[in-house]
N, C-alpha and C positions, 0 to 999 in steps of 0.2 A: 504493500500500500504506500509505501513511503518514494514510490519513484513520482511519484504525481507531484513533487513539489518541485519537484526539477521543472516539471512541466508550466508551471504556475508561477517560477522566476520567481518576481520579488516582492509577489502578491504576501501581504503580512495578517496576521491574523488580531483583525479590530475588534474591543470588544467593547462595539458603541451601538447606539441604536439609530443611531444617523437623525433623515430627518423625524420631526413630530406629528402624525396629522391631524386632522382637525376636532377629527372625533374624541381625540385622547383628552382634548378641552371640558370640566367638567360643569355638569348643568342636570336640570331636570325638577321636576316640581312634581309634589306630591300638595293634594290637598288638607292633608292632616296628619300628624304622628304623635308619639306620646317619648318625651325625652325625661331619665331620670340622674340627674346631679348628681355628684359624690355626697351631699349632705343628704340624699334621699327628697331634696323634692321634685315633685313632677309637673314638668309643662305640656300641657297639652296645646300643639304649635297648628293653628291654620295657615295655607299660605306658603308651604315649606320651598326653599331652595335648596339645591347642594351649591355648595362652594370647591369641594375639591373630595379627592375619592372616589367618584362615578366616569361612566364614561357612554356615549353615545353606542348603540349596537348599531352605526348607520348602514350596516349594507342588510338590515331588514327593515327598514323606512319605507313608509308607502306616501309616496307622490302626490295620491291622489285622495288622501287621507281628509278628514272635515276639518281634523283641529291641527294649528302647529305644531305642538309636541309629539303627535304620531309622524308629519312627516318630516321629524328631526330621526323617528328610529327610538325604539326602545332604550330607555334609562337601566346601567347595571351597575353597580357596585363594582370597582374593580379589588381584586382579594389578592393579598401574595400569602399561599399556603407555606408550610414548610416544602423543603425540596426542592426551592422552584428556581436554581441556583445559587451558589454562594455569592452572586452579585446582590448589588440592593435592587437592581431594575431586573428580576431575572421573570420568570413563567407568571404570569396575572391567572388568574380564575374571574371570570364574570358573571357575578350572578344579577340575574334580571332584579330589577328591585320589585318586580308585583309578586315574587315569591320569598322575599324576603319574611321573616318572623319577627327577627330580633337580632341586634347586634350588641355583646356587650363588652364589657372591658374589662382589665383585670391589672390596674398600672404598677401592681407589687409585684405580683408573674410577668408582666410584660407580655400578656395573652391578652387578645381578642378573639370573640368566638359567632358566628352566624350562625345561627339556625333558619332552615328554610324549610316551608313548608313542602311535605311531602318526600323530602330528604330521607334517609334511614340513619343519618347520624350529622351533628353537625361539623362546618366546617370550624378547622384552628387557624391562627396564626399569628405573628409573633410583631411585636410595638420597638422591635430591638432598631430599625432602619428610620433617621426621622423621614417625617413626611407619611411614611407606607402606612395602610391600614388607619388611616384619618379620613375622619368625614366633614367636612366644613357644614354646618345645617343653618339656614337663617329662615326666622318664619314669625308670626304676629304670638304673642301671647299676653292675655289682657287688653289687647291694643297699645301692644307695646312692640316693635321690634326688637327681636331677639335673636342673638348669632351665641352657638356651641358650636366647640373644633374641637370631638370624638376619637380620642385615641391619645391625646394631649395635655399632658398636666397642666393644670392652671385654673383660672376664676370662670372660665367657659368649660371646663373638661365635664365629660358624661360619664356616668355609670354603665348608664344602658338607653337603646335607642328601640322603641316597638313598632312596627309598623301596623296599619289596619288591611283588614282581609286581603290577607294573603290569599293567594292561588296557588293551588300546589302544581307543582313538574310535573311533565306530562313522564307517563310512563314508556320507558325505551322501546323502539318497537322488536317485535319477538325477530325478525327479521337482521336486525343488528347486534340483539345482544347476545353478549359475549366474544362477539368480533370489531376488530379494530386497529389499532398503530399501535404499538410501543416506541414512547420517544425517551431516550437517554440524554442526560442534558451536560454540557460542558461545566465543569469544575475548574475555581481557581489554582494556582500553583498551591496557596496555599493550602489547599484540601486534597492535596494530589495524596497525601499520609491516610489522609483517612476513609473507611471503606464506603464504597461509592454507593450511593442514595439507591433506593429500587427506580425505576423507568415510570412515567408515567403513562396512563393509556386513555387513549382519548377513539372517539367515533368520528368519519368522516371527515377528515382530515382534508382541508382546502389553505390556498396560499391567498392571504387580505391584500388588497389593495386600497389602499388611499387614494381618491380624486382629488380634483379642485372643489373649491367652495361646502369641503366636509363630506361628502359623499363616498361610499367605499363598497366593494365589489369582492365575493369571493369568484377564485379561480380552483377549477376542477382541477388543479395539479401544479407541480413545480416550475415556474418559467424554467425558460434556458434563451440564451442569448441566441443562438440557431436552432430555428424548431421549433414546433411547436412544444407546449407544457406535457411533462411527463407525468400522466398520470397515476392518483394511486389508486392502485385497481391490484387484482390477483398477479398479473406479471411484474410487479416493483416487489424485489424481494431484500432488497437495503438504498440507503440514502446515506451517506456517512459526510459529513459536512466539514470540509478542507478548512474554509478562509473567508472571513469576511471582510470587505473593504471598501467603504461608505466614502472615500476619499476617491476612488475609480468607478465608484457607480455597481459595484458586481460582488457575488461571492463565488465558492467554486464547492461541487460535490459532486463525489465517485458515488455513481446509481449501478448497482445489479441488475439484471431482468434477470425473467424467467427465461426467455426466448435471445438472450445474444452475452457478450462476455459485457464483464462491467467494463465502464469507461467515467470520462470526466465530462464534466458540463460546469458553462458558467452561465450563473443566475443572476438577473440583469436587476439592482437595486430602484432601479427607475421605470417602468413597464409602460406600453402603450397598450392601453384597454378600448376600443371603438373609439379608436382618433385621441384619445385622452392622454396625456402624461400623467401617470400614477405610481406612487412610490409605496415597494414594495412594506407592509407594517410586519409582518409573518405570518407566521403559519396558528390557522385555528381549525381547534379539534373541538365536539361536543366532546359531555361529561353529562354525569344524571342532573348536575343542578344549573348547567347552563353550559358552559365553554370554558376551554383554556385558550389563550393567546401565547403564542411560543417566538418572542424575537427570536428572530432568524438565527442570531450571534451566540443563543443559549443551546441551541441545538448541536449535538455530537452526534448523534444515530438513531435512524427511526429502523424500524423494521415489522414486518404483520403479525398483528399479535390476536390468538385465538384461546378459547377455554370453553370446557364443557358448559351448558348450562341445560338443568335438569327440567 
């Protein structure tokens, strides 16, 4: 494997996310929730905004939708689980926010915890990274405006955050479960001592695209700078991910088939979708409670991953 870097010269391996798009901007309005303080009391907030922690689903936006906020695209929480590299910016989990339950905090563990409706356990994750797992909330209480920043010590910080009726997660179809990608995620130098995380598995795996003016687009498989995108379908039997370089525009990955020997391909960081300049955001896989988003840069090895299910 390692003559490919001959091949690939002086291409270096970046561990950036390049550009931001639009949708990663956070926003979305709930009509009501119920926020509880470190000293136990509760506001019950009409009017809600997020300020930061959420993130647009825009390539499920409907155009043709009655109100703004549908066709801005579903509001999710973006989540960093354990595992989701040793970077701060590594693997998001997105959960929609109309299945959210409850989000709460725990600033002496340094745990945050989601519960979602219809879930079978809830999600963890950790306050250690600033910024990560904060939710900025501003909304009326009493007729008063009111701003909590959720995950954050201080004279705003929350307890716990509840949301009202929840919808729970649709149930996977019998057709997909149990089948899916296994993705292995790149480790810092410093972690290279320590034994390597399990892989995470996700469903239907497509590569995001970012448009202009916030809009974003899955693609049924891997760009490649010549060619069309390689899809992942039964004949992709590995992806192993060389080099990313957001200062060239491209990264590069050794693909398997079923049907020919591996070979190398370069994956074009800037893509053109129906005339459009769109820059690639990664790779997203469902999960039972919504999605993972995988920058590109966090990815070491996908491979198919299958299991009984009775």
């Amino acid at each position: 494997m390692r003559r490919v870097f001959g091949f690939l010269g002086s291409v270096l391996l970046v561990l950036t996310s390049g550009l931001v798009p639009a949708a990663d901007e956070p926003g979305g309005r709930l009509d009501r929730l119920t926020i509880t303080n470190l000293d136990g009391q509760e506001y019950h907030l009409t009017g809600v905004n997020f300020t930061t922690g959420t993130r647009r689903l825009a390539w499920l936006a409907d155009p043709q939708a009655a109100t703004p906020e549908a066709r801005l695209g579903p509001v999710a929480v973006a989540f960093r689980e354990p595992n989701s590299t040793t970077y701060a910016k590594g693997v998001i989990t997105l959960v929609p926010v109309k299945h959210l339950e409850s989000v709460k905090y725990d600033y002496e563990r340094e745990v945050v915890t989601l519960t979602v409706k219809g879930a079978r356990e809830p999600l963890t994750g950790s306050l250690e990274y600033a910024g990560v797992n904060v939710l900025g909330i501003v909304g009326q209480a009493g007729g008063k405006t009111t701003t909590f920043t959720a995950g954050v010590r201080g004279k705003s910080a929350v307890k716990s955050v509840v949301f009202p009726d929840p919808v729970p997660v649709p149930p996977v179809p019998k057709e997909a479960a149990g089948k899916g990608w296994s993705v292995r995620l790149v480790q810092s130098k410093k972690a290279a001592a320590l034994p390597e995380p399990p892989p995470l598995i996700v469903r239907n795996l497509k590569t995001l695209l970012a448009l202009p003016g916030g809009a974003e687009k899955l693609i049924d498989g891997l760009p490649q700078r010549k060619g069309p995108p390689v899809p992942f379908d039964a004949n992709l039997k590995q992806v192993e991910l060389l080099a990313n370089d957001p200062d060239r525009n491209f990264a590069a990955a050794e693909i398997t088939l079923a049907t020919g020997p591996e070979k190398v391909i370069a994956i074009p960081l800037l893509a053109d979708s129906d005339k459009q300049a769109g820059t690639l955001v990664g790779l997203l896989g469902e999960v039972d409670v919504g999605y993972k988003l995988f920058p590109l840069y966090t990815v070491r090895l996908i491979v198919p991953y299958e299991r009984r299910v009775d």
